[in-house]
DSSP file (Angstrom, degrees, kcal/mol; ACC not computed):
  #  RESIDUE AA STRUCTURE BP1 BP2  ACC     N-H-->O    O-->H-N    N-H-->O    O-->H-N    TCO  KAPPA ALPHA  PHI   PSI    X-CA   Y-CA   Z-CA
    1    1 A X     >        0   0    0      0, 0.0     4,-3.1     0, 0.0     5,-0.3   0.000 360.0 360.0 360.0 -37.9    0.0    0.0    0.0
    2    2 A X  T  4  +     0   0    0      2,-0.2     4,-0.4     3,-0.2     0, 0.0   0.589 360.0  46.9 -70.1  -6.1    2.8    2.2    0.3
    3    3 A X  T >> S+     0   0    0      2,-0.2     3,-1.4     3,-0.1     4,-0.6   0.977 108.8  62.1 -68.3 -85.0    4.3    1.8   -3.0
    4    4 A X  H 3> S+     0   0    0      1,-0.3     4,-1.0     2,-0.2    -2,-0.2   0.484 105.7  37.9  90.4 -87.9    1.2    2.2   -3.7
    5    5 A X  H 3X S+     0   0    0     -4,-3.1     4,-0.5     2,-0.2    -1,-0.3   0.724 114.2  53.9 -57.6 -31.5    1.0    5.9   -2.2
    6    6 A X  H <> S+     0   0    0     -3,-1.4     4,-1.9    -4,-0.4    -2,-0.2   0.923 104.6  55.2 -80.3 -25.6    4.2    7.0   -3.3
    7    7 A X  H  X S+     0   0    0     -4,-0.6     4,-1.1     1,-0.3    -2,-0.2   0.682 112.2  42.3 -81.8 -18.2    3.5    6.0   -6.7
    8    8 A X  H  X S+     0   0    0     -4,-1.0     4,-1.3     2,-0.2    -1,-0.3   0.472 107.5  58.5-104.4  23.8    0.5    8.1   -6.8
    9    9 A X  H  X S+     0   0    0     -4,-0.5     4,-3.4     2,-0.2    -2,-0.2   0.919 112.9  50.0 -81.3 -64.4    2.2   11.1   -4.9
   10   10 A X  H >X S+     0   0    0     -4,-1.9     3,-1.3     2,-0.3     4,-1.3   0.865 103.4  48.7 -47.8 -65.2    4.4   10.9   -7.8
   11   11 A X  H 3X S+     0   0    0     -4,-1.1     4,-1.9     1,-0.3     5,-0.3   0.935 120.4  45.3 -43.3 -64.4    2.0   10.8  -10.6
   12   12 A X  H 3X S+     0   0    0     -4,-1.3     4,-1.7     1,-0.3    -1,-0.3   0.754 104.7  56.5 -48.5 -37.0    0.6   13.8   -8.7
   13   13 A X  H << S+     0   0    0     -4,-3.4     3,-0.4    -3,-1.3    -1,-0.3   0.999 116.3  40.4 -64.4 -69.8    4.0   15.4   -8.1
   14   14 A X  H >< S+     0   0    0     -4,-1.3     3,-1.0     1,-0.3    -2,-0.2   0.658 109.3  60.8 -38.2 -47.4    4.4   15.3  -12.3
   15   15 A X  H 3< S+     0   0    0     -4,-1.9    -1,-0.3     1,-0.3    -3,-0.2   0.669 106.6  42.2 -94.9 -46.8    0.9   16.2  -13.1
   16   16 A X  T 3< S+     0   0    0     -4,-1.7     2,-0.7    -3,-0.4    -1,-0.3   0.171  71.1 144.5-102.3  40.4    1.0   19.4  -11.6
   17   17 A X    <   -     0   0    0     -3,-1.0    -3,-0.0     1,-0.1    -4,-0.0  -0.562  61.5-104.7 -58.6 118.9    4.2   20.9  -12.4
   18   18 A X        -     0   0    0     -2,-0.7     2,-0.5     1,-0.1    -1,-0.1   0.020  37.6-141.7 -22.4 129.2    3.8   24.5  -12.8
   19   19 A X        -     0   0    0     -3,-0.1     2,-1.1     0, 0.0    -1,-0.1  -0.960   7.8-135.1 -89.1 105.4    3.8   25.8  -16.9
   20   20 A X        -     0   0    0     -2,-0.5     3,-0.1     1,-0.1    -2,-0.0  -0.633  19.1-134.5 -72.8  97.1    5.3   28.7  -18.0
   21   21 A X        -     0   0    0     -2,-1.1     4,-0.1     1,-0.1    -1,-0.1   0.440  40.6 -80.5 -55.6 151.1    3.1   30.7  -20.5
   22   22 A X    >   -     0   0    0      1,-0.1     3,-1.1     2,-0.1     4,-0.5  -0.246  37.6-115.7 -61.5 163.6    4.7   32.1  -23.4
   23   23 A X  T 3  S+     0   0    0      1,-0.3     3,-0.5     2,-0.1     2,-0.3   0.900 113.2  35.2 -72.4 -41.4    6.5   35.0  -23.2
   24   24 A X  T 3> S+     0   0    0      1,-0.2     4,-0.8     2,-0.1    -1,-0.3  -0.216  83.7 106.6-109.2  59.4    4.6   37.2  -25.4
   25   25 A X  H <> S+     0   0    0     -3,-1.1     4,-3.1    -2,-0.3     3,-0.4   0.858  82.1  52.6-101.0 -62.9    1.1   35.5  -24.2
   26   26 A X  H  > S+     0   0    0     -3,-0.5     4,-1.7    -4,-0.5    -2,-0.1   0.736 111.4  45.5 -55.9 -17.7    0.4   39.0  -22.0
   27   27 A X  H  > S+     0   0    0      2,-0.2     4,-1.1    -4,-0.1     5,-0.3   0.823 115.5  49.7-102.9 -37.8    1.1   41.4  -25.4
   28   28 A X  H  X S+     0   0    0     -4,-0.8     4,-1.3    -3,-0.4     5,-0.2   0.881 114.4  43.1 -75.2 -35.1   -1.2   38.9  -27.5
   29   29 A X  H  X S+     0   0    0     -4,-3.1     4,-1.1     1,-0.2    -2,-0.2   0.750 115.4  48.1 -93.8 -25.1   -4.2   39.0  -24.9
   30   30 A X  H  X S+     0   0    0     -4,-1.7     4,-2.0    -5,-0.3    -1,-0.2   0.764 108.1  50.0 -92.1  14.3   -3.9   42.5  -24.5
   31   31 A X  H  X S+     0   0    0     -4,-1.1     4,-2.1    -3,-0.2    -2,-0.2   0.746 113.8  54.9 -89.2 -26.6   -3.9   43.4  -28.6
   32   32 A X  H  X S+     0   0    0     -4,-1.3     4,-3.8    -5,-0.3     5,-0.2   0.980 109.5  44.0 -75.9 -31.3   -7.2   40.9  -28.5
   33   33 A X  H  X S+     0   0    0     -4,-1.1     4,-1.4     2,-0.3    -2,-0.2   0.965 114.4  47.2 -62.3 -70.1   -8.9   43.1  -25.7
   34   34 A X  H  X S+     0   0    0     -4,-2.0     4,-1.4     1,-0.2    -1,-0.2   0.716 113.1  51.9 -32.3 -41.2   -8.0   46.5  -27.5
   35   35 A X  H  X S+     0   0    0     -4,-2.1     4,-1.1     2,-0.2     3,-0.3   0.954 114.7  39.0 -94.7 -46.1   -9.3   45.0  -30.6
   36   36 A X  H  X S+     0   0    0     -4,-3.8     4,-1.0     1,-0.2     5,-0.2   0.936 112.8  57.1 -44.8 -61.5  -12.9   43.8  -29.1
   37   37 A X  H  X S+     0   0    0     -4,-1.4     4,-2.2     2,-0.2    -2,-0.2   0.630 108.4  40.5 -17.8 -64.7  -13.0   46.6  -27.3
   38   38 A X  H  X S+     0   0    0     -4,-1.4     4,-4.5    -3,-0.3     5,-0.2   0.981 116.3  58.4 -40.5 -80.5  -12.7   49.0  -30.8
   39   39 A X  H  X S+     0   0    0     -4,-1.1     4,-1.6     1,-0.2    -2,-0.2   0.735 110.7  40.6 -15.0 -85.1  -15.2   46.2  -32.3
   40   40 A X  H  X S+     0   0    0     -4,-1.0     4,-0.6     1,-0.3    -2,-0.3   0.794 111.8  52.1 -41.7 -60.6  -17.5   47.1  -29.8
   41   41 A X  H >X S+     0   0    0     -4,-2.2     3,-1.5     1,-0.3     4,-1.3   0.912 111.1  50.0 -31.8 -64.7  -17.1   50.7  -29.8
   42   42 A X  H >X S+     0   0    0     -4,-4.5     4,-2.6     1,-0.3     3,-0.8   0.908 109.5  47.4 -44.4 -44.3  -17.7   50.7  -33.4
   43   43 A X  H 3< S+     0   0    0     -4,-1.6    -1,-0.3     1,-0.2    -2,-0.2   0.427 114.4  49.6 -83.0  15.4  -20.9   48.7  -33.4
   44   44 A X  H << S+     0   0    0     -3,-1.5    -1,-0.2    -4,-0.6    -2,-0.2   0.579 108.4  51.3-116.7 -39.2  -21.9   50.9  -30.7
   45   45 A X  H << S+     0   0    0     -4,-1.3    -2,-0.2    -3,-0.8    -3,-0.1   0.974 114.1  50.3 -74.9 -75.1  -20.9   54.2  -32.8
   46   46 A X  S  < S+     0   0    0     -4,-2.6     2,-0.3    -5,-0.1    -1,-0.2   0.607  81.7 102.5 -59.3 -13.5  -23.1   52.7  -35.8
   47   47 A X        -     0   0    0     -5,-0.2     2,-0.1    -4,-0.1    -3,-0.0  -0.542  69.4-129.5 -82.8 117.4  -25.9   52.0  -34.3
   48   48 A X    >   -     0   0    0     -2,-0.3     3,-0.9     1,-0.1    -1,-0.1  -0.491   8.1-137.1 -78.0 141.2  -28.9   54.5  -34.8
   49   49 A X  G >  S+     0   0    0      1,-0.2     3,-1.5    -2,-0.1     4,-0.5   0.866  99.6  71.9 -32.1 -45.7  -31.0   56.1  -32.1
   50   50 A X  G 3  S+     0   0    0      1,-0.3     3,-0.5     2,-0.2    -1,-0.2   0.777  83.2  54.1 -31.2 -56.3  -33.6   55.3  -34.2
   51   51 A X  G <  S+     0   0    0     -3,-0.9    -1,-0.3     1,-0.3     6,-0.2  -0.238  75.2  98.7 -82.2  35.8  -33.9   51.9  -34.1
   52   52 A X    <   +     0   0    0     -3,-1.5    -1,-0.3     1,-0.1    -2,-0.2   0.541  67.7  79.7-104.5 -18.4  -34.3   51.9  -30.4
   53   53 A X  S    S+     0   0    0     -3,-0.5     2,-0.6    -4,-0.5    -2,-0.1   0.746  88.3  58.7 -64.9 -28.1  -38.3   51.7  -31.0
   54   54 A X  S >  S-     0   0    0      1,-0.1     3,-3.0     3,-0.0    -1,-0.2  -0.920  73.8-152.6-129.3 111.2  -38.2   47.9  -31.7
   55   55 A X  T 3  S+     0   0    0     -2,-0.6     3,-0.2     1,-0.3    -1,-0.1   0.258  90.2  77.4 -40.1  -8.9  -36.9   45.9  -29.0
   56   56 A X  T 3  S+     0   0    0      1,-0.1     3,-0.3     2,-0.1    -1,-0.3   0.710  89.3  57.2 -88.7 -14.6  -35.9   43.5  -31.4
   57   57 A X  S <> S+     0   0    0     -3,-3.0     4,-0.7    -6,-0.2    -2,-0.2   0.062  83.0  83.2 -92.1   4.9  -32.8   45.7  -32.3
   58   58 A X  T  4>S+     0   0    0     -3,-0.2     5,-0.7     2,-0.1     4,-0.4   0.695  72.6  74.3-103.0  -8.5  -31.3   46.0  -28.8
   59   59 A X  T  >5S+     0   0    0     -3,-0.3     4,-2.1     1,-0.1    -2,-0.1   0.971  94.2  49.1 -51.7 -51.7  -29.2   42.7  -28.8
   60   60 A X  H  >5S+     0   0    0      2,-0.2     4,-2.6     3,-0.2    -1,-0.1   0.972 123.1  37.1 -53.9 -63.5  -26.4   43.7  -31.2
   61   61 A X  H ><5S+     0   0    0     -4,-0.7     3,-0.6     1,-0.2     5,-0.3   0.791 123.5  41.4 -51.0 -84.9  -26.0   47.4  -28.7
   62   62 A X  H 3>5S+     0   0    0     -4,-0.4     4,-0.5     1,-0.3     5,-0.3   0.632 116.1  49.1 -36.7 -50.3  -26.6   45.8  -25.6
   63   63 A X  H >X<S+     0   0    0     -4,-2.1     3,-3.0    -5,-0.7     4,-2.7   0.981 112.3  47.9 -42.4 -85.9  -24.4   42.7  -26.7
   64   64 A X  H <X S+     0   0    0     -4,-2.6     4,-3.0    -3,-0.6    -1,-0.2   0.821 108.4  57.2 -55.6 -39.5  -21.5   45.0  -27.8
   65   65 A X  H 34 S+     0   0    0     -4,-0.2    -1,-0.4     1,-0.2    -2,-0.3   0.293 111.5  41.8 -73.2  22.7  -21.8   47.2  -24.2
   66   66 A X  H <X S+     0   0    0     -3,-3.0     4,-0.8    -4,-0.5     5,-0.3   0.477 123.8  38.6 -96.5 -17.0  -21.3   44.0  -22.0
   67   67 A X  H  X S+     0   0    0     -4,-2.7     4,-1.0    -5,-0.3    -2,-0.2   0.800 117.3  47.8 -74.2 -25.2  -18.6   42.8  -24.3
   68   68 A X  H  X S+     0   0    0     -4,-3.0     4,-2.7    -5,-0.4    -3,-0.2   0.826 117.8  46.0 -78.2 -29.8  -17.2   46.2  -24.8
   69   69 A X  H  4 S+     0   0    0      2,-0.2    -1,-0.2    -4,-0.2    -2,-0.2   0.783 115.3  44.0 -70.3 -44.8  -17.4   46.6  -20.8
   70   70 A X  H >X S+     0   0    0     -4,-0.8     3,-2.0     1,-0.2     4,-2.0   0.939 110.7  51.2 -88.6 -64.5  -15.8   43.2  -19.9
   71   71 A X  H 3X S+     0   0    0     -4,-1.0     4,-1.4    -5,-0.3    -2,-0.2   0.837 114.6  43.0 -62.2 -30.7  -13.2   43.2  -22.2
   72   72 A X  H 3< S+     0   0    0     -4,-2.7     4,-0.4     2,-0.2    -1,-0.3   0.180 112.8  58.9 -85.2  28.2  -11.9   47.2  -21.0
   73   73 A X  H <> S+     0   0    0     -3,-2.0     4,-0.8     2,-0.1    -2,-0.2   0.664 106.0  39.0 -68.5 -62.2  -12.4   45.8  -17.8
   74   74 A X  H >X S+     0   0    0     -4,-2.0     3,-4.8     2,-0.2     4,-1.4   0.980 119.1  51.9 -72.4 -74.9   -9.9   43.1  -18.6
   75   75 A X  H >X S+     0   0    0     -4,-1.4     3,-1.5     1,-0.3     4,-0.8   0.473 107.2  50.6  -9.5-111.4   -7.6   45.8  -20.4
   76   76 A X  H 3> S+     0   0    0     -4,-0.4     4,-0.8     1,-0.3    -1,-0.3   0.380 113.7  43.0 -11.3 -37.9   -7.6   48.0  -17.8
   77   77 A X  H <X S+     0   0    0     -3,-4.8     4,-2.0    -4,-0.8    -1,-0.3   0.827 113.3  54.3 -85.0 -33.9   -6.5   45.1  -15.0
   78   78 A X  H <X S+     0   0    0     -3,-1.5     4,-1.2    -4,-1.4    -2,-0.2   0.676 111.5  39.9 -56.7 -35.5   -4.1   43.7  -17.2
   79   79 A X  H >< S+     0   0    0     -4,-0.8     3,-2.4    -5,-0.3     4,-0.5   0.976 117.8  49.2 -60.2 -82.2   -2.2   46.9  -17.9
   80   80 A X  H 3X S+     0   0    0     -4,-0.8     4,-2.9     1,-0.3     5,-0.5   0.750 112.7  49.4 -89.9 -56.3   -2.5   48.0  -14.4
   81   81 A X  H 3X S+     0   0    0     -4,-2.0     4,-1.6     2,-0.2    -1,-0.3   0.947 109.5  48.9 -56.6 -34.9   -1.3   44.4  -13.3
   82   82 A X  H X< S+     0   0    0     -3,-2.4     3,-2.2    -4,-1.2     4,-0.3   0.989 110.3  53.1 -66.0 -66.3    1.8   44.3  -15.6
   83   83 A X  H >> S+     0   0    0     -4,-0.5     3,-2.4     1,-0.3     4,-0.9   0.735 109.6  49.5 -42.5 -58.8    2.8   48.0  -14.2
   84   84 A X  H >< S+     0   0    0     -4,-2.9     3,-0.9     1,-0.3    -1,-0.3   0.862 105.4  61.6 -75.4 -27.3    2.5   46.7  -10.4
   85   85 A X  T << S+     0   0    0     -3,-2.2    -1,-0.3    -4,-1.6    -2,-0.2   0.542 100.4  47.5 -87.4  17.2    4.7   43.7  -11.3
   86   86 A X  T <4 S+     0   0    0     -3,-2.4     2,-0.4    -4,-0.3    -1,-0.3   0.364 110.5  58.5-110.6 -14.3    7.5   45.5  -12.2
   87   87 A X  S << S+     0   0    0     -3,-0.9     2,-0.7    -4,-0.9    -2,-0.1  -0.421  70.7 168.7 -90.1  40.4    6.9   47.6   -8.8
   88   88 A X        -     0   0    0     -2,-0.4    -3,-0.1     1,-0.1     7,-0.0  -0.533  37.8-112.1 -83.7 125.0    7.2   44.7   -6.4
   89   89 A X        -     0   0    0     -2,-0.7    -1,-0.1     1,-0.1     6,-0.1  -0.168  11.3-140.7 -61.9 131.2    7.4   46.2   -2.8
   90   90 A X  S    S-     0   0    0      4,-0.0     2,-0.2    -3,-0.0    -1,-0.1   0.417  72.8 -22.7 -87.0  -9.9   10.3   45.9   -0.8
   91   91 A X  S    S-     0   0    0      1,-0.0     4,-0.1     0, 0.0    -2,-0.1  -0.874  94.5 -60.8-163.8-146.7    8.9   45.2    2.8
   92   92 A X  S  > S+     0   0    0     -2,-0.2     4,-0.6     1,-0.2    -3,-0.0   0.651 126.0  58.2 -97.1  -1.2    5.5   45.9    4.3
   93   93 A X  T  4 S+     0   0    0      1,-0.2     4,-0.5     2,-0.2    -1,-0.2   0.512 100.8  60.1 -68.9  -6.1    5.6   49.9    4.0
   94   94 A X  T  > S+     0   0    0      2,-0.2     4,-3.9     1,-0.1    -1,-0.2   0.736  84.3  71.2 -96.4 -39.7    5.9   49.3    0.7
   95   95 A X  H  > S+     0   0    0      2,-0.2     4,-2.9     3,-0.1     5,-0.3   0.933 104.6  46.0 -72.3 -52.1    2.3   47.2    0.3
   96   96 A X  H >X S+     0   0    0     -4,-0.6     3,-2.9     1,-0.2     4,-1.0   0.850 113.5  50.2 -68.3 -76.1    0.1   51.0    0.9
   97   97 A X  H >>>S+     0   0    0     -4,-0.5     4,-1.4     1,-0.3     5,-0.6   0.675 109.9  47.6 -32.1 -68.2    2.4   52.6   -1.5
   98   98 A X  H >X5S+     0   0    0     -4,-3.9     4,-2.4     1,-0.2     3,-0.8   0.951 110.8  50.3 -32.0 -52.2    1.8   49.8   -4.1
   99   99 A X  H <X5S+     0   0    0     -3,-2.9     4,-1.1    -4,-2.9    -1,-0.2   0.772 107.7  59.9 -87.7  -9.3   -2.2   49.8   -3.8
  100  100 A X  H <<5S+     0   0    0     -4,-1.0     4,-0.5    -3,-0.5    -1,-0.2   0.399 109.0  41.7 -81.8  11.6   -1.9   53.4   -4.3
  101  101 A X  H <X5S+     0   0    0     -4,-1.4     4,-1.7    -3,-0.8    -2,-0.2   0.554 106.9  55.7 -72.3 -45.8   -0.4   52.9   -7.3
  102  102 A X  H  X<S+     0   0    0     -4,-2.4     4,-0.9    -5,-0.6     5,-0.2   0.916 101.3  57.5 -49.7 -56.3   -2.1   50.7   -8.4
  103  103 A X  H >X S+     0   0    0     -4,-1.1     3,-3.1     2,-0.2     4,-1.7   0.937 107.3  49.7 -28.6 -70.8   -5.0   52.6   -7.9
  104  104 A X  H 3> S+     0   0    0     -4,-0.5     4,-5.2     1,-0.3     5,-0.3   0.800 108.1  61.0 -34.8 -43.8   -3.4   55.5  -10.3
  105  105 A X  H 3< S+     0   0    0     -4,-1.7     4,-0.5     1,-0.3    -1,-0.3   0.588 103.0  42.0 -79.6 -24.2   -2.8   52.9  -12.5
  106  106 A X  H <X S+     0   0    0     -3,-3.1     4,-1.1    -4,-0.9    -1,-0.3   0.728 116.5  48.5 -79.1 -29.8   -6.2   51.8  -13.1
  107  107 A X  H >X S+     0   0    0     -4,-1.7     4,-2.1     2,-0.2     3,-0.8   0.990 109.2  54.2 -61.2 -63.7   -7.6   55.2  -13.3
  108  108 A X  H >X S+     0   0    0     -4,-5.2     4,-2.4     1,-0.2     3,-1.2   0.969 118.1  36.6 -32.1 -57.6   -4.7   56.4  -15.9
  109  109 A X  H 3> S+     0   0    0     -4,-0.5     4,-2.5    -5,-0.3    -1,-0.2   0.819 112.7  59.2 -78.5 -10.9   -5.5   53.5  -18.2
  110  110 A X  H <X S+     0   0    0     -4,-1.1     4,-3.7    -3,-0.8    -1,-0.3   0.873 108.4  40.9 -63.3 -49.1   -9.0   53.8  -17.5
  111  111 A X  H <X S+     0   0    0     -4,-2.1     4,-1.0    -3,-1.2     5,-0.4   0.970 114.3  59.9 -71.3 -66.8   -9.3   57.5  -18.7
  112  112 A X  H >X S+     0   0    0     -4,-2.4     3,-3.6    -5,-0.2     4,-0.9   0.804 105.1  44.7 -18.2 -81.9   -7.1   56.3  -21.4
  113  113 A X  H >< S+     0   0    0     -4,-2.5     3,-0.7     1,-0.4    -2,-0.2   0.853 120.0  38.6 -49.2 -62.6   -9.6   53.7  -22.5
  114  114 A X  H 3< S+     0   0    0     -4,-3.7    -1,-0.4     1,-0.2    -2,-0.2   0.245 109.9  63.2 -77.8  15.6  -12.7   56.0  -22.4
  115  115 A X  H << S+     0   0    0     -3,-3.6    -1,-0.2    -4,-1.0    -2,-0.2   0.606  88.4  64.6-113.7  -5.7  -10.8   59.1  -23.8
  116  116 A X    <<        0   0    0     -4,-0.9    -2,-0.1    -3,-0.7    -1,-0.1   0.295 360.0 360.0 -98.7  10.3  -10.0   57.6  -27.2
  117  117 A X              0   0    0     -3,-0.2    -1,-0.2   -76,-0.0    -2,-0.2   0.433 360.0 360.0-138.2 360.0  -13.8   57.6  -27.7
């Protein structure tokens, strides 16, 4: 029974070795966010007041603000994350300084995001 256990502690050991993402995994996932985001924006941009009268015509808006929302959502935490992980805090005085940075750093990119429309 102990072979047994060791063999599957081992199997286990293998099976969840950490993977290291590709390098430029964070630059590909944010160029897809920017580009829903834009997507969204646009179909948001075309879309006539008009056609607000038939209820059958609000999926495509509505649709594009919860995609447009979640995805500079993600943008916005994902810049903001890369910036803090090049700022890693040097004790525990360090930890307010960081989450007020952080902060900034969501805001910045935030403003960013909504000012280019």
């Amino acid at each position: 029974m102990t072979e047994a256990a060791h063999s599957f502690e081992s199997l286990l050991r293998e099976a969840l070795t950490p993977v290291e993402p590709p390098p430029d995994l964070a630059e590909r996932l944010e160029s897809t966010l920017l580009s829903i985001t834009e997507l969204a924006a646009d179909e948001l941009e075309a879309w006539e007041l008009s056609a607000m009268r038939d209820p059958r015509n609000w999926v495509r808006p509505a649709a594009a603000v919860v995609v447009g929302s979640a995805a500079g959502t993600a943008l916005v935490i994902l810049r903001a994350r890369n910036r803090a992980k090049h700022r890693a805090p040097a004790g525990i005085s360090a930890v307010r300084d960081s989450a007020e940075s952080t902060i900034r750093d969501i805001s910045r990119e935030t403003r960013k995001l909504l000012g280019d429309r």
